[in-house]
N, C-alpha and C positions, 0 to 999 in steps of 0.2 A: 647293210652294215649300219651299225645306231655311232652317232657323231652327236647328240645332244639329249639330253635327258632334262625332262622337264617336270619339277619338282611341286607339286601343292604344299603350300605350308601348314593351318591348321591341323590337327590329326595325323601328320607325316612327322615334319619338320619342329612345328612347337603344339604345346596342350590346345585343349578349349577351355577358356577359362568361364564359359558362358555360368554355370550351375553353380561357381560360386557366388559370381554378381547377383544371380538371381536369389540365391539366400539371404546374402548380406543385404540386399534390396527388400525382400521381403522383411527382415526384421526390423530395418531402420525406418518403416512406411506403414507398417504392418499391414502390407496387401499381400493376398495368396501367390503362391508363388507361379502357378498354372496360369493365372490372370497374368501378369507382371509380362511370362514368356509370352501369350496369346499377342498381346496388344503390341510387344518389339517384334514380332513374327509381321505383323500388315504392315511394315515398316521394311522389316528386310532387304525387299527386292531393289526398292527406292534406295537405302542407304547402299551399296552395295553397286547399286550401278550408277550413283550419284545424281539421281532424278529429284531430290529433295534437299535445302538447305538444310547444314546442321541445327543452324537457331529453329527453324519451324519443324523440325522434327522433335526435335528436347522441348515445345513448346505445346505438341500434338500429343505426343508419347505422354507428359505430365499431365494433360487435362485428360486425356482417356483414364488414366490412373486416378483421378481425384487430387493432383496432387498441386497445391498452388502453387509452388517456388520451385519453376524448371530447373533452374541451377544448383539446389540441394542435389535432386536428381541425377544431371548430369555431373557432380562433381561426386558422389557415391560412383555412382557407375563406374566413366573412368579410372576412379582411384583404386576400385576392386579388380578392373581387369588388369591395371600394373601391378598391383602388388600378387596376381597370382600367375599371370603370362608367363609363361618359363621354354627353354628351347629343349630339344633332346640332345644335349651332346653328342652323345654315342651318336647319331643321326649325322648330327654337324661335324662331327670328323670325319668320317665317312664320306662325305659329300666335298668334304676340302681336298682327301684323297681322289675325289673322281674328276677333281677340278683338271688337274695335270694330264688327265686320259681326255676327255671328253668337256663338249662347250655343254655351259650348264645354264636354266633358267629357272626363276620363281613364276607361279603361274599362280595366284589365289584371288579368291571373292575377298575383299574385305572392305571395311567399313571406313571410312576417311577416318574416324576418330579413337579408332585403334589402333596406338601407337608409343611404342615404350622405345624408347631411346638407344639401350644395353642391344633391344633383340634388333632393331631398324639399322646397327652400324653393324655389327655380326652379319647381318643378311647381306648389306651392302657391299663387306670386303669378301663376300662368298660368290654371288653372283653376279656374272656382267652385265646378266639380262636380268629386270624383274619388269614384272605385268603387276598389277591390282586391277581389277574390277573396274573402281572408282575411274580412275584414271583414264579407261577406253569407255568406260559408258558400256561394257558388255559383262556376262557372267556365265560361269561357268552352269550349268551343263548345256548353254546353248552355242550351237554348232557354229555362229559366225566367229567366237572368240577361239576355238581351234584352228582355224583358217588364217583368221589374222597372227597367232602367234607362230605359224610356219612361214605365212610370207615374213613376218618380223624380223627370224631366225634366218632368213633365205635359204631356206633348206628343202628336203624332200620328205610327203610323210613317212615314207620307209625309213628315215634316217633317225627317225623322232622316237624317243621312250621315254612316256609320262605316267609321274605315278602320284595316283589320290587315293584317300581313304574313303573314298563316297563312289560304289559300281555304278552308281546311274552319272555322273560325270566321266565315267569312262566308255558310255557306248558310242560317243562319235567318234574320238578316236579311235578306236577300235573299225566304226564303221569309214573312217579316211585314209586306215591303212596303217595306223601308231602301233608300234606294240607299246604294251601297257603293265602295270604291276597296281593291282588292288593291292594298298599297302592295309597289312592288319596289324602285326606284329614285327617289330625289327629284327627278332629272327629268322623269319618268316620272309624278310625285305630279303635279306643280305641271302638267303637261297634263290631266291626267284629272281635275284640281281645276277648272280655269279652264271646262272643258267642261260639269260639273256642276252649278256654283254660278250665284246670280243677277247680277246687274250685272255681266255678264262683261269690259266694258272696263275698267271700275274694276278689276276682282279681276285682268284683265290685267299690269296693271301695278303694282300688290300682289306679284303671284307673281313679276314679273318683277325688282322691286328687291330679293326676295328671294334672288332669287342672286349678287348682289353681294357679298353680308355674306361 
């Protein structure tokens, strides 16, 4: 029986706002935009599981790019990904309905320095539990951050149902015994929800007022 459902956020819960930073970066720098993403990609795994200061990263990232004044940089960047960060309602309702049934968790990769205010206290009065990356020094799709967030939850993994929009972050769970929802579509969510979870007429019409909002 599922007692906790654990939630990725990018691509589930809110956009990627990666493609616009990369535009708006590209025009304010005029560097290609394939460039721009190459050089934050050797960077990723470091920010992400917190193996690198912010200053010497915004310091490395700039010289890679040619670009003399890290701080133009990271102040473009940032400011792009707040002003296009957005959450899915329909999603976050959803999810505040499943709060009352079920213990809920945030389970994502993210970067220390993405972080908007609006969507950080939303997340906060939604989930009891949240995980980042940063925070444990681990990332998702590697199998010790699955383990750590069941002992976290002190739970069983038969108990656990996690859902991300990335399959290859889904095969350990899978392979520890989670059931799992490759999320593509929130149409798509809210069937493959109703099919998995318990009290399924109840949770019927839960998922179903959900698309109204």
């Amino acid at each position: 029986m599922i007692k906790i459902i654990i939630f990725d956020y990018g691509g589930v819960i809110g956009n990627d706002p990666t493609n616009y930073i990369l535009r708006a970066v590209s025009r304010k720098f005029g560097i290609n935009v394939d460039r721009i993403k190459a050089e934050f990609l050797k960077f990723n795994i470091l920010l992400e599981k917190n193996q690198i200061l912010q200053e010497n990263f915004w310091k490395k990232f700039s010289e890679n790019l040619g670009i003399t004044d890290y701080k133009k940089l990271r102040k473009a960047w940032i400011n792009e990904f707040k002003k296009h960060a957005k959450i899915n309602k329909k999603m976050l309702f959803l999810i505040k309905k499943l709060k009352n049934h079920y213990k809920l968790c945030l389970l994502s990769n993210r970067v220390i320095f993405y972080r908007k205010s609006s969507i950080t206290k939303s997340l906060r009065r939604t989930f009891p539990i949240i995980v980042y990356s940063f925070n444990v020094k681990m990332r998702k799709p590697e199998k010790k951050i699955y383990l750590y967030i069941v002992k976290k939850l002190r739970s069983k993994v038969q108990e656990c149902l996690i859902v991300d929009d990335q399959e290859e972050k889904l095969f350990y769970p899978r392979k520890l015994g989670m059931k799992v929802i490759h999320f593509e579509t929130f149409l798509k969510f809210k069937e493959e929800l109703s099919e998995k979870l318990n009290n399924k007429n109840d949770l019927f019409n839960l998922v179903k007022k959900s698309s109204k909002r």
